[in-house]
N, C-alpha and C positions, 0 to 999 in steps of 0.2 A: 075444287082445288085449282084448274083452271084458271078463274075468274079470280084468286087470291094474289097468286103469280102477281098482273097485275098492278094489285094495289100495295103489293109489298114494294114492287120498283118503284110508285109512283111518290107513296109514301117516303124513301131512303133520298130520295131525289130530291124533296121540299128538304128534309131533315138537313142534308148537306147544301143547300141552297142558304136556306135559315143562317146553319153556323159559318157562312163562307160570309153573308152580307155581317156577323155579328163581328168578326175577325177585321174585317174590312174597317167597318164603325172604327172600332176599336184602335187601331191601326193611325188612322186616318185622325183620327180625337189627338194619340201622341203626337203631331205636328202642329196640329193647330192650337197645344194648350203647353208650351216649351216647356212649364214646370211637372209635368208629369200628372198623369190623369188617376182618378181611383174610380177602377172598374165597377160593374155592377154589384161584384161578388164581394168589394170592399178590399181589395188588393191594389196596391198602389204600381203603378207601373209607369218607369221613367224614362224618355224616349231615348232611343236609340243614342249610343256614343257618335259623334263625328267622327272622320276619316278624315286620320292625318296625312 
């Protein structure tokens, strides 16, 4: 049990590393493609409104 401790932190730690860089991606794609990107999962997502 121990020795699972661990690999369960080490594990949760990749997991939110992974979805932080996919967020990022993702993120990062709505500015450099102004008509709106369609994600991996096939959802269209159009960048943020300006600030008037």
């Amino acid at each position: 049990m121990a020795r699972l401790i661990p690999l369960i932190l080490i594990a949760l730690a990749v997991w939110f590393w992974v979805r932080a860089r996919r967020k990022t991606a993702a993120y990062m794609a709505s500015y450099e493609h102004p008509g709106g990107t369609v994600r991996e999962d096939g959802e269209r997502r159009d960048p943020p409104a300006p600030a008037a």
